[in-house]
N, C-alpha and C positions, 0 to 999 in steps of 0.2 A: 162750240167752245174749244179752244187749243188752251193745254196745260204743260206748263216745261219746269222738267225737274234736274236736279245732278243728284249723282252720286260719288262716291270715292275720291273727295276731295278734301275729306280730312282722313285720308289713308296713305299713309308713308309710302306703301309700294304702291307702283302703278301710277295710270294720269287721272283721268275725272272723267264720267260715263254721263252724258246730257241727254236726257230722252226728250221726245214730242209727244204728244197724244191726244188728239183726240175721241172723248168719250160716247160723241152719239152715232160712231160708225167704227168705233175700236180701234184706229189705224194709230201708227204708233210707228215712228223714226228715234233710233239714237245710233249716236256716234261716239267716240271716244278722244277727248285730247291728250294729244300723245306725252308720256312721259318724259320726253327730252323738254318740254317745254317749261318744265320742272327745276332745269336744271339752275344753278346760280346766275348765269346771263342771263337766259330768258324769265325765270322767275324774276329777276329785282324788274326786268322789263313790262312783265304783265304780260306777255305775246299769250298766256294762254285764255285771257279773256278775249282777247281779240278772235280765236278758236272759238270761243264759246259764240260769237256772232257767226264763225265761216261755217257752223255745224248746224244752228236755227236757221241758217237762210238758204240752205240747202233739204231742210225736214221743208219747210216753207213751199217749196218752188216741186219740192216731193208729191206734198202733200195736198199740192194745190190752194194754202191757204189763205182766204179772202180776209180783206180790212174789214168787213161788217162782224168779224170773229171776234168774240171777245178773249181776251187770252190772262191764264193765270198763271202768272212766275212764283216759283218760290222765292220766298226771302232771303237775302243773303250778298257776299262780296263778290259769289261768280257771276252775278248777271247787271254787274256796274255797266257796263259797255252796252249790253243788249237791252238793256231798257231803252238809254242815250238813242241805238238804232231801229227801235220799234217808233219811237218820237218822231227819228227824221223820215219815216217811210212811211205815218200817217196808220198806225197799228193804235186799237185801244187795249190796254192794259192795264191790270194792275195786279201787284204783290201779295202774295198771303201764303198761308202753309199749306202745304200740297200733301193730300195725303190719300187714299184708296189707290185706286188699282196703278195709277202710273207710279206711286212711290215703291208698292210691290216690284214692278218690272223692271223698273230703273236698278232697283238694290240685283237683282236678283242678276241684270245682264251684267252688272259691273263684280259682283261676285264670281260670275264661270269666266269674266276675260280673265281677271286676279290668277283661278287655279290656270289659267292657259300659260298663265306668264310663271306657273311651277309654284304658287301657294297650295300646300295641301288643304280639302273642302274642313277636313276635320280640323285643321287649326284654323282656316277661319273661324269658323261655327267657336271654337276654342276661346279665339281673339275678340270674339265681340263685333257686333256692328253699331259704329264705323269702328275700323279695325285697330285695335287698342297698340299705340305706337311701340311702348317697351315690350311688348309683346313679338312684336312684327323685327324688332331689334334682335332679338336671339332670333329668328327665323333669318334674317339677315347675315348678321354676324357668322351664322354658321357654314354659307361658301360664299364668303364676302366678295371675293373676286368676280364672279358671276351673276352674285345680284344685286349690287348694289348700282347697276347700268338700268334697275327699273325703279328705281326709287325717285323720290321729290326730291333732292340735293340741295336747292333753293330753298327748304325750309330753315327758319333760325332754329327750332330746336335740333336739327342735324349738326347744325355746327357743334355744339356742343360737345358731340359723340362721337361727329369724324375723327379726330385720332386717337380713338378707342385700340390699343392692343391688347386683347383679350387675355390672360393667363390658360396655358394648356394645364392638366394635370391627367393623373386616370386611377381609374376606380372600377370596384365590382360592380355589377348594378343589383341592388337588393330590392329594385320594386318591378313589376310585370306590365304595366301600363305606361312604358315610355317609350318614344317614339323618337327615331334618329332624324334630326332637323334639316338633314344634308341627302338621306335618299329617301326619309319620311316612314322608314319601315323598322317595323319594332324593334326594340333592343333585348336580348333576351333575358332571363333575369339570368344573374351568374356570371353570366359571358362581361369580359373584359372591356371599357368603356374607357371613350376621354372624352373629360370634362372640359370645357370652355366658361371663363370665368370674364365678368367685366359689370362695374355697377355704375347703372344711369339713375332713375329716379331709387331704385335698391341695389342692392345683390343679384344677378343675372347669372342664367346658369343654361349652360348650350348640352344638353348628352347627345353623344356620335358613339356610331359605331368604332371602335379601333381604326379598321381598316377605311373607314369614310373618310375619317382626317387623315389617313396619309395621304389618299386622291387629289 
């Protein structure tokens, strides 16, 4: 049996993490569709489902996998295209919810590319899985220049928030458990802080080091 899962596709930053795996010899291919395919041209285009076929048919040819295989898809709008090309290539399949060990591995490889791409593990684990959007917004916003080159752009709720100018102010920090969003390391309590201010679904609130926001 081959089982094919995503992950990180309803996560702001980053592209979408497709695993393969089969269960009765452990073996197990994923790939990643890259985050430019994200973007508003290729999003409104869909080029990343078309990904989601060029990364099964290369786990496929990996994996050596045989048409007498039965195969289980998760459910969902990523794998519109790759059903359509398991049909014309003569594959049995069908859809349902995918869940032990290849949903583990799948979460788990598209979580460490995430901190590669500079998410600290502690804010994810923070953010929730899938990674909670206004959340990932302050982790954003706070060296906008820099990452917002890894995010889904193509999404409509981005629109929304693209021409967000945050408000600067600064402040003492009077609590001990916060964390600069910009080099991820503590803010100490006392020590002199700027605030970043901007309301999406609430009131959003960025704490930097001083010296982070002038960088």
């Amino acid at each position: 049996m081959i089982q094919i899962d995503d992950a990180g596709s309803g996560s702001f930053v980053g592209g979408t993490c497709i695993g393969v795996y089969r269960p009765e010899t452990n073996e197990y291919f994923f790939d990643i569709i890259p985050v430019e395919l994200y973007n508003k041209e290729n999003f409104k285009n869909k080029y990343y489902l078309d990904e989601v076929v060029n990364i099964v048919a290369n786990a496929f040819k990996a994996m050596n996998v045989h048409k007498t295989e039965t195969i289980e898809i998760c459910r969902g709008y990523m794998f519109e295209k790759l059903r359509k090309w398991l049909d014309n290539q003569g594959f049995c399949w069908y859809s349902t919810q995918i869940c032990g060990r290849i949903q583990d591995v799948v979460e788990k490889n598209y979580m460490l590319y995430t901190v590669r791409l500079g998410v600290p593990e502690a804010y994810i684990q923070y953010t929730k899985y899938p990674f909670h959007f206004h959340k990932l917004l302050r982790w954003v916003y706070a060296d906008f220049d820099n990452r917002i080159g890894i995010c889904k752009t193509g999404w409509k709720s981005w629109s929304k928030y693209e021409n967000i100018i945050p408000e600067l102010s600064h402040d003492i920090m009077k609590q001990s458990n916060i964390f600069c969003l910009k080099c991820g390391k503590r803010i100490k309590k006392g020590s002199k802080t700027s605030v970043l201010n901007f309301t999406s679904n609430r009131d959003q609130y960025i704490y930097l080091h001083e010296k982070c926001q002038l960088t």
